[in-house]
KOLZAVEX-925547 format. One record per atom (N, C-alpha, C): residue in one letter; x, y, z. Coordinates in steps of 0.1 Angstrom, whole numbers, plus 2048, in hexadecimal, padded with zeros to 3 digits. Layout:
<dobas>
AXYZ;...
</dobas>
This chain:
<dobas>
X95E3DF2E4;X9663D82EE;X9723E12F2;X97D3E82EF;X9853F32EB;X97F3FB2F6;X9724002F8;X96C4092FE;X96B40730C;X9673F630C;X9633F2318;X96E3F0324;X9783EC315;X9873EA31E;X98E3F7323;X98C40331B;X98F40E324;X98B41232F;X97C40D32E;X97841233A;X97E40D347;X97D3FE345;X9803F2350;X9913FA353;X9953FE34A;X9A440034F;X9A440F35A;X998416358;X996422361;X99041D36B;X98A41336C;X98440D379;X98F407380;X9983FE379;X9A43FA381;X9A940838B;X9AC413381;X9B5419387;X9B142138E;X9A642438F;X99A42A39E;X99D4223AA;X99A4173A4;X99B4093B2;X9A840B3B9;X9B740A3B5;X9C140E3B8;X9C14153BE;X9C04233B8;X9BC4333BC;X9B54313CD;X9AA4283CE;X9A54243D8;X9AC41B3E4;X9B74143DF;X9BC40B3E8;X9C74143EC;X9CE41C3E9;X9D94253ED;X9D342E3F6;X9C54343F4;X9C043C400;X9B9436409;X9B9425408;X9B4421412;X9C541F41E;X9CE41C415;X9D841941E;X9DC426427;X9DB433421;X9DB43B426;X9D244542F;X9C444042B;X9BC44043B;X9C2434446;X9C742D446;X9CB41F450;X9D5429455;X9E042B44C;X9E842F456;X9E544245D;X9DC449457;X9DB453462;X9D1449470;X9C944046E;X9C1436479;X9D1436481;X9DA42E47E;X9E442F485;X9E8438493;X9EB44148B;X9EE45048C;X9E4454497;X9D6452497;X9D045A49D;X9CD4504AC;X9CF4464A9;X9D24344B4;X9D943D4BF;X9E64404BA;X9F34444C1;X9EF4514C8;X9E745B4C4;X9E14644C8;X9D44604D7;X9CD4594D3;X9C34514DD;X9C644D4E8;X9CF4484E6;X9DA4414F1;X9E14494F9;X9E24554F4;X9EF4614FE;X9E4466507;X9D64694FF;X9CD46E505;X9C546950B;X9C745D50B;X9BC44C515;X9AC455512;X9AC455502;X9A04554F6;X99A4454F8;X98D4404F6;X98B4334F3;X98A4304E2;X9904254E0;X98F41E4D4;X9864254CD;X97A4224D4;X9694274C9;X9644324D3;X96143B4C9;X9594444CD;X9504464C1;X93F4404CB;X9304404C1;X92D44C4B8;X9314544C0;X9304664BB;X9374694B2;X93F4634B0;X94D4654A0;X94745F49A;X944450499;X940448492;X93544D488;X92C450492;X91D45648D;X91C464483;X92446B48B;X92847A483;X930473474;X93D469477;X941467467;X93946145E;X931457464;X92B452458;X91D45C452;X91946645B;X90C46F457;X91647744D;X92347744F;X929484445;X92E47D437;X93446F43A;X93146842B;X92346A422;X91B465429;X911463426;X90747141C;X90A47C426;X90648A41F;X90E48F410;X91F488412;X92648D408;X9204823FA;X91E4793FE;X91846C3F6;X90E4743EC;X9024783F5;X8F947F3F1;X8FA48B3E5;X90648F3E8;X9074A23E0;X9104973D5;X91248C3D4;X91C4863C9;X91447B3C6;X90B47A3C2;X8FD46E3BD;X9044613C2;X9074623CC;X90D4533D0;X90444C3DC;X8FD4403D7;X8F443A3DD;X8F84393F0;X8F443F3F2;X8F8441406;X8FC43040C;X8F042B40B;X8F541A40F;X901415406;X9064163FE;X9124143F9;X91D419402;X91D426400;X92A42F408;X927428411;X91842741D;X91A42342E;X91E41442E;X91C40B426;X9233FF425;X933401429;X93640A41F;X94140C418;X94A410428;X94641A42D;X95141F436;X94C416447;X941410449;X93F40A451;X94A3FE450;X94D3F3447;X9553EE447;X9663F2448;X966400442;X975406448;X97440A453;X96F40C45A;X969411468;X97140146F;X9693F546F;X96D3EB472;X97D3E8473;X9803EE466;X98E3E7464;X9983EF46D;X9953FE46B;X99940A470;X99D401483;X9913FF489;X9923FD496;X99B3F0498;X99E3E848C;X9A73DA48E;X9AF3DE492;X9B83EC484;X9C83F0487;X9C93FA493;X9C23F749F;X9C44004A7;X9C83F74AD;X9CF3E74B0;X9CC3E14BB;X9DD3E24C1;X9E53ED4B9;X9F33F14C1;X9F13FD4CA;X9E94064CF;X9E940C4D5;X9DC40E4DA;X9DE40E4E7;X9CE40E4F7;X9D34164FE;X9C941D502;X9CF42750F;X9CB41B51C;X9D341C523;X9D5417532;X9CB42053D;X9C5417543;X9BE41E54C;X9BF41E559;X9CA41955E;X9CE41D56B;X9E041E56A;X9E2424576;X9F0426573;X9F7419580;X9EF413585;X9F940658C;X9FA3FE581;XA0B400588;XA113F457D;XA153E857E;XA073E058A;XA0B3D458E;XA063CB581;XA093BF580;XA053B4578;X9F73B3576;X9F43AD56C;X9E63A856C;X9EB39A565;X9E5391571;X9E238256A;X9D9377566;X9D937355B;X9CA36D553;X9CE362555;X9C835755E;X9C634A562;X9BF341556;X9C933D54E;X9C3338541;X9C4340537;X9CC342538;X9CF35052E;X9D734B51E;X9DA33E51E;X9E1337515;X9D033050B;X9C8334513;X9B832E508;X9BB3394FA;X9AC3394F7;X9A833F4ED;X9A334D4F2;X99D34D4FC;X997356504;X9A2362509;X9A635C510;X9B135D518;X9BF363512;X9C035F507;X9C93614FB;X9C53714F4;X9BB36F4F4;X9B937B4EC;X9B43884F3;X9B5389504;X9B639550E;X9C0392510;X9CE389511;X9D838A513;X9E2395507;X9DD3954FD;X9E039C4F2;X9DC3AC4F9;X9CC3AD4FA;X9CA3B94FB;X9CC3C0502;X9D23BB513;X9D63BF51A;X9E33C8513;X9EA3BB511;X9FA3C250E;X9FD3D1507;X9EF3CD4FE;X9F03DD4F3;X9E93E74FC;X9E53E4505;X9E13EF50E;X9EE3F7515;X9F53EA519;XA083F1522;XA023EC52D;X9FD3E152F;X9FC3D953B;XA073CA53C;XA0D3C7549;XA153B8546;XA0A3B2549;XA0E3A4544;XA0239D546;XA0938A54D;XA06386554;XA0937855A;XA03371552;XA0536354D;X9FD35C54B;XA0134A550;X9F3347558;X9F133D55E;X9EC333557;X9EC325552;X9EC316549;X9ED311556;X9EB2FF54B;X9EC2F5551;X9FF2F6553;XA002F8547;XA102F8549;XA162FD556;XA0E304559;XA1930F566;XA11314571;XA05309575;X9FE30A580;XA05309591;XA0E30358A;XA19303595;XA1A30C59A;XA1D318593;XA23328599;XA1932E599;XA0E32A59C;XA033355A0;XA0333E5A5;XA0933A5B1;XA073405BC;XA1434E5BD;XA1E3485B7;XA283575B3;XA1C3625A5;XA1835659F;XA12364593;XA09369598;XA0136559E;X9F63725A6;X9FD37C5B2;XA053785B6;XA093825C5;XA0C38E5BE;XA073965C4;XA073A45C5;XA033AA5B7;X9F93A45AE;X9F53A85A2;X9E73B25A5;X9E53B859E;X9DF3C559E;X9CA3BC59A;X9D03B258E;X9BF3AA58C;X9C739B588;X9BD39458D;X9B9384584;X9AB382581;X9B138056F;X9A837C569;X9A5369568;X99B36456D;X99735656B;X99335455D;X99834C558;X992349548;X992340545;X98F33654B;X99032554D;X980321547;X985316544;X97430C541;X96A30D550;X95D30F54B;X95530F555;X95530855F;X9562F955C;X9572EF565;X9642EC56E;X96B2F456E;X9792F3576;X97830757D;X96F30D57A;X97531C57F;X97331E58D;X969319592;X96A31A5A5;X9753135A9;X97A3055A4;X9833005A9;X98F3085A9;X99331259B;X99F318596;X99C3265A5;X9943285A6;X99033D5B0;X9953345BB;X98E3245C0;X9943215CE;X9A53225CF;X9A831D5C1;X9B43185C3;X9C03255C3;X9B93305BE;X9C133B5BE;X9BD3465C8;X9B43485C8;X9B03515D5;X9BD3505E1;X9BA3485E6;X9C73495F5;X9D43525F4;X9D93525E4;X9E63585E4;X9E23665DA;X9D436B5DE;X9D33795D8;X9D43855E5;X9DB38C5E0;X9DB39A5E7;X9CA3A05E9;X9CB3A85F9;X9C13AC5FA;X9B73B85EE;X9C33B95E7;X9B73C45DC;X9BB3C25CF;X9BC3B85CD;X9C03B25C0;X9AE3AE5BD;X9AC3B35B0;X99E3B15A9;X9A23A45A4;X99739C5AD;X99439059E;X98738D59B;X986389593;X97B388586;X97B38157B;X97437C575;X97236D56D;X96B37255F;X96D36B555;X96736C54B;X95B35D543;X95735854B;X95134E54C;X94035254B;X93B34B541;X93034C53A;X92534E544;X927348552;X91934455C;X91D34D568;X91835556E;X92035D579;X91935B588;X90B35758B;X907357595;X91234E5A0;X91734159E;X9203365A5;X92A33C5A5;X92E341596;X94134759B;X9433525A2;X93B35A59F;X9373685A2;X93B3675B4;X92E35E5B7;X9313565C7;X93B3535CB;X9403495C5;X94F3445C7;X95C3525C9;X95C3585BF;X9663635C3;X96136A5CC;X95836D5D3;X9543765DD;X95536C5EB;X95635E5EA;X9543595F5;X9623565F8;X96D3545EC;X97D3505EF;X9853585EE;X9843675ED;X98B3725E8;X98137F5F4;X9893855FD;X98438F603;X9843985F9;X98B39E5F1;X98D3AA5EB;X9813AE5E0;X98B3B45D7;X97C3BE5CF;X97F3AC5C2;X9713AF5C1;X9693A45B6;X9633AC5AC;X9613A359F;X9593AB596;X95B39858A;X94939D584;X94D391579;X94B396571;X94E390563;X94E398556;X94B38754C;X94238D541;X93E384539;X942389529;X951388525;X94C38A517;X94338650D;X93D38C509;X934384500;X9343874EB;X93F3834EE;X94437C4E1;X9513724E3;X95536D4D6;X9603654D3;X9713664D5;X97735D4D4;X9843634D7;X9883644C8;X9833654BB;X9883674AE;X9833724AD;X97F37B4B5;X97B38C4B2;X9863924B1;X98839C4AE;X9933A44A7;X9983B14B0;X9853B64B0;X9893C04B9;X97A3BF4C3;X97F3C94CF;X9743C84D7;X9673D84D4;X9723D84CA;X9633E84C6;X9543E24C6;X94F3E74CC;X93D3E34C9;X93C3D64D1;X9463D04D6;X9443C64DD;X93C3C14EA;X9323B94F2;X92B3BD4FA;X9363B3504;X9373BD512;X93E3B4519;X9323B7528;X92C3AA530;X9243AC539;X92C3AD549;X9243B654E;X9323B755E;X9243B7568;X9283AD56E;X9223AC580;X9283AC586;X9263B858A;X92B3C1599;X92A3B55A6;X93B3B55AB;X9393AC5B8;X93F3B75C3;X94A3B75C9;X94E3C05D2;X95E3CD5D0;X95C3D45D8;X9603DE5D5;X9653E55C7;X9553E65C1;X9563E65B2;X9613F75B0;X9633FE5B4;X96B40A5B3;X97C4095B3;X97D3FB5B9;X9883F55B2;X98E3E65A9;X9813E45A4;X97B3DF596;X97C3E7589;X9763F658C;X9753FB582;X97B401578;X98B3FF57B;X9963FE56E;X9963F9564;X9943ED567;X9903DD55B;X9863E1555;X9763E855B;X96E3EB555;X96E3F454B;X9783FF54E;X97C40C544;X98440353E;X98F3F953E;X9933FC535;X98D3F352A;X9833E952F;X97B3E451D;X9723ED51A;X9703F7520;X96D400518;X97140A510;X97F40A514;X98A410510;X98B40C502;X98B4024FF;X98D3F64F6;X9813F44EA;X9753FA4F1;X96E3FD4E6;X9633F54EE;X9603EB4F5;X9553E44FA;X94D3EB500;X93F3E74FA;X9323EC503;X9373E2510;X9303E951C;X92E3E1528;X91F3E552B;X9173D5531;X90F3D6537;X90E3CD53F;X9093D454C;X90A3D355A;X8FC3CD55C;X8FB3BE563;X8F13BA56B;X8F73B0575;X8E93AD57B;X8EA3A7587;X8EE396580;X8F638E58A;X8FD37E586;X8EB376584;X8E0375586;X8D6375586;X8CE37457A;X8D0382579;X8CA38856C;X8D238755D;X8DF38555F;X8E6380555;X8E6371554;X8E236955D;X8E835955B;X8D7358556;X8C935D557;X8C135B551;X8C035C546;X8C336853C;X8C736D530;X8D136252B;X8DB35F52F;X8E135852B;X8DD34A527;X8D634552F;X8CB33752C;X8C5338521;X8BF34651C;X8B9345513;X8C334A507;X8CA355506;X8D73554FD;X8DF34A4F4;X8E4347502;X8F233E4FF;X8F032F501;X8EA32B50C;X8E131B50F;X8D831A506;X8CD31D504;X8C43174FB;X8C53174EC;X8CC3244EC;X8CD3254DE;X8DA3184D8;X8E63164E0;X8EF30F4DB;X8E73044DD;X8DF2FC4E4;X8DB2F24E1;X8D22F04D3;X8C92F94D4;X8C32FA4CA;X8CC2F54BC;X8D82FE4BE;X8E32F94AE;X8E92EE4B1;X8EC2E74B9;X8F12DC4C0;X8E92D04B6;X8DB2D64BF;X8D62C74BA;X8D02C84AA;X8CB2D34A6;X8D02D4495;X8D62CC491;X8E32D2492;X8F12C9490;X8EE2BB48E;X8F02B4499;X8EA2A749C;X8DE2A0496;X8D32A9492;X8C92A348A;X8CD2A547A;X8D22AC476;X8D92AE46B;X8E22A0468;X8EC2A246D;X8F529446F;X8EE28A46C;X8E1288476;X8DA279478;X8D3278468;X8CF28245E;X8C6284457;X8CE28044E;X8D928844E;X8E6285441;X8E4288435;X8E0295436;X8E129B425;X8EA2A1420;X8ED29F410;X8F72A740B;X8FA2B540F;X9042B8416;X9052C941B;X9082D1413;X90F2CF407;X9142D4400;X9082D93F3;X8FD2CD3F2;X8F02D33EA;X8EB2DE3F6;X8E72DC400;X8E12E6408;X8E72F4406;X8F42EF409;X8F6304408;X8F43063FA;X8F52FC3EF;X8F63013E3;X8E830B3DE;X8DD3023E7;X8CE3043E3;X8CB30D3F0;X8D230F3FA;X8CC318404;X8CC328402;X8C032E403;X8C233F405;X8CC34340D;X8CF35040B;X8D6357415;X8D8352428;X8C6355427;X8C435343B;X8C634543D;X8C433A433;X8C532C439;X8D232943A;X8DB32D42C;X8E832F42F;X8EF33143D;X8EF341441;X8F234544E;X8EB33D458;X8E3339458;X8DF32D464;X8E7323463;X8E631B45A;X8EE311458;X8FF31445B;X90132445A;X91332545B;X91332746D;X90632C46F;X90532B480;X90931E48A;X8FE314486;X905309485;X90F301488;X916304475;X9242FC475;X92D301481;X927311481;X937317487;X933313496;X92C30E49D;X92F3064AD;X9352FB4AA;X9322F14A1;X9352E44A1;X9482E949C;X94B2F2497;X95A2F5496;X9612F64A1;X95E2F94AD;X9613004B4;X95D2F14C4;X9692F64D1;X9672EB4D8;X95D2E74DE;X9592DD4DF;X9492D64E0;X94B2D54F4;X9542D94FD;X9552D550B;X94F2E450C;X9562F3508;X9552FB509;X93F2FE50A;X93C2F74FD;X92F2F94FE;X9232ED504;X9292E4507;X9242DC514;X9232E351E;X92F2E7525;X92F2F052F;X9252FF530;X9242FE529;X919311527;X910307523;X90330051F;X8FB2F651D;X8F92F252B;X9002EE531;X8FE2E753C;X9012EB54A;X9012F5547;X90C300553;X90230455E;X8F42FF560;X8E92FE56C;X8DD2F7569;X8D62F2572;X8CC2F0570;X8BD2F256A;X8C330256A;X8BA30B566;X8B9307558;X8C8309553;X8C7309540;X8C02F953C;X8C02EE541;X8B52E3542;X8AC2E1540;X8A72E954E;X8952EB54F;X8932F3540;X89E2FF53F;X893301535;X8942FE526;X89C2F6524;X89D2EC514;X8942E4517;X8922DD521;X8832D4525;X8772DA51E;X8752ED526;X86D2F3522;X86C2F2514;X8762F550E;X8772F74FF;X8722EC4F7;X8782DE4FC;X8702D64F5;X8622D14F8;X85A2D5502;X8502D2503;X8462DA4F9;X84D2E84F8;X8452EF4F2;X8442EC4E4;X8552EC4E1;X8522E34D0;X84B2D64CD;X8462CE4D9;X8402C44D1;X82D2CA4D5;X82B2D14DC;X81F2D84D8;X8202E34C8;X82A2E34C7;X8282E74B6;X82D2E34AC;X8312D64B0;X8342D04A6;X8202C84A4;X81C2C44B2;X80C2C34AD;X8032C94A6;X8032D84AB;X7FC2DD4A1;X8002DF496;X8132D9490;X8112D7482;X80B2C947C;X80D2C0481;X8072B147D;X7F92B6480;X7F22BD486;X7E02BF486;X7DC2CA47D;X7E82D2476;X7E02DB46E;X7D82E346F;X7D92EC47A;X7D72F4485;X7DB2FF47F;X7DB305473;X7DE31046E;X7DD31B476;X7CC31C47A;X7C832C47E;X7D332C48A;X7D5320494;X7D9322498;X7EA32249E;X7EC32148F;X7FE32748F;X7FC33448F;X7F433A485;X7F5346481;X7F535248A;X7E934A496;X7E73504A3;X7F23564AB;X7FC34C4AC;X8073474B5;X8103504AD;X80E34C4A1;X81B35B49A;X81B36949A;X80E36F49C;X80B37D49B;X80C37A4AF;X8083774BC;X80D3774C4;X81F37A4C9;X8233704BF;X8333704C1;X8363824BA;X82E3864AB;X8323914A5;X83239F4B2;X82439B4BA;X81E3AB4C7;X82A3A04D2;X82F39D4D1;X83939C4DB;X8483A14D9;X8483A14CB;X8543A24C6;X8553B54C1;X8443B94BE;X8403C74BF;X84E3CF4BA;X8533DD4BB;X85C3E34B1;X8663D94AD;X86D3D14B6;X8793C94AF;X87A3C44A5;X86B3BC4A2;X8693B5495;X8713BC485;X8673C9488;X86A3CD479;X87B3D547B;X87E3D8485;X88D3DB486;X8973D2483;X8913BF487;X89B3B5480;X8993B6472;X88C3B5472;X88A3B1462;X8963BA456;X8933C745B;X89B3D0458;X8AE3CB457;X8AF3CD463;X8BB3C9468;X8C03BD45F;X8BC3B445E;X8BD3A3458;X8BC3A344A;X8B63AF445;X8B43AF436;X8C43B242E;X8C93C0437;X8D43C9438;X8E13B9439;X8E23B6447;X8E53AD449;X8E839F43D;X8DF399436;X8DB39042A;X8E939741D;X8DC39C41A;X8E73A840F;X8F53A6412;X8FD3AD41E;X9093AB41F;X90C39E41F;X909398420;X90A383424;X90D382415;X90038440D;X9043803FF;X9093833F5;X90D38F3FA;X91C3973F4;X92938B3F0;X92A3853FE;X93337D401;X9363713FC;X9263693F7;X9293613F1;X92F35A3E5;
</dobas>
């Protein structure tokens, strides 16, 4: 025992040893932030990334140190690395008119209001509180950002458009873009552009983040906003208002209903939750945390993306029609022909399959780390 406790005491003091050179990688991250910024560097660059973790990884090797360990290991400082960057952005234009976020007091809204600033942009912000002054906070601003609930944002573009300057960008961050997309190009002469983040407003940072942009008018002076979330670290991908509000039906519409009504049949069922996670694997787990985490979160917000066209309707109709053709061939016992239907779905699903499987395993593992 004597023995064991020495050791444990050299393990302490490694770990230490460890936490003092983590503080001291953070702050050269600092250091090199401030450097980024003089030289309007972006946040992330793939090509660093890729080159440091192949060079951990090699050194891992010449030092018997299991590689997935180490790439765990600095992928996660990698993460953290990009959080403490969020005091210093390079700026990507040099007009130094305003930019004002119409709802910028949300959650959404709140958290590009943030990002802007660390960029060295001012920033307006428009509420219920102070709808009154609209019309002073947009004049002569450089962009307005819309960041309003779906169901009020054509009303918010009519209501502000009249008192925008002819080259003042505006652009919306609203889930559905074909109608708003329209709306700003029909009440605003100037340059248009829409933008769909597609993540949360409890994200941290926008590294790796996917932000979607449909191009509306005079996109060449749109394209500052565009550099700068990518400035920031965001992938952008560019489609047509069309081709996004489709994807999106199946994304963000069906899938949230899908956890919706989970939810709700769960509830109606009423089983102990607390035996379930106790007894659930890893993946039922994370389904189950998928779940909870909408019903945490505002239930108008996902009405509105649920219900935000006709389109997303028809096709949960679709969906259910199709589940109760398989829920038949489960009550008929129709084996061969699940099996059918599965290896179908697998040649449809062709390389991706074994790249989730992969991915999800990787994925699991870290999950159960956690628990």
């Amino acid at each position: 025992m004597d023995s064991l406790e020495n050791i444990r005491s050299q393990i302490d003091l490694l770990d230490q040893k460890l936490i003092v050179l983590l503080e001291q990688r953070l702050k050269l991250v600092q250091e090199a932030s401030a450097i980024k910024s003089i030289d309007k560097l972006k946040v992330f660059e793939q090509d660093r990334e890729d080159f440091l973790l192949a060079d951990r990884k090699d050194y891992a090797l010449k030092h018997n140190v299991p590689t997935a360990l180490v790439t765990d290991i600095f992928k996660r400082i990698l993460r953290e690395s990009y959080k403490q960057e969020l005091s210093n952005f390079a700026k990507t234009t040099t007009d130094s008119r305003p930019i004002t976020i119409v709802g910028g007091r949300g959650a959404m809204g709140s958290l590009f209001h943030k990002l802007l600033l660390h960029c060295g942009y001012s920033v307006n912000i428009i509420d219920r509180d102070n709808f009154d002054q609209a019309a002073l906070l947009v004049k002569d601003v450089q962009a307005v950002i819309i960041c309003v609930p779906i169901d009020v944002t054509v009303l918010v573009i009519q209501q502000i458009a009249p008192f925008l300057a002819k080259d003042t960008v505006l652009c919306d961050f609203t889930s559905t873009k074909t109608h708003i997309v329209e709306a700003m190009l029909k009440y605003h002469q100037g340059p248009v552009v829409g933008y769909h983040p597609m993540f949360g407003p409890d994200t941290k940072s926008l590294v790796k983040q996917v932000v979607v942009e449909v191009k509306g008018r005079y996109y060449e002076q749109c394209a500052f906003l565009t550099k700068q979330f990518e400035y920031l670290g965001a992938k952008i991908v560019s489609c047509e208002a069309k081709e996004h509000d489709d994807a999106m039906s199946i994304i963000q519409a069906l899938r949230h209903f899908t956890s919706y009504y989970y939810g709700v049949f769960l509830k109606d069922l009423h089983p102990n939750l607390s035996k379930l996670v106790a007894l659930s694997s890893p993946i039922y787990r994370l389904e189950l945390m998928m779940v909870g985490r909408l019903f945490a979160q505002d239930p108008n917000l996902y009405y509105e993306i649920i219900n935000s066209s006709k389109h997303n309707q028809q096709l949960i109709e679709q969906y259910l029609a199709k589940l109760t053709e398989q829920v038949k061939l489960i009550k008929d016992y129709k084996k061969e022909d699940f099996i059918a239907n599965f290896y179908k779905v697998r040649e449809f699903f062709g390389e991706l399959a074994p790249i989730f499987l992969q991915e999800s395993a990787s994925l699991l593992a870290k999950f159960q780390d956690d628990r």
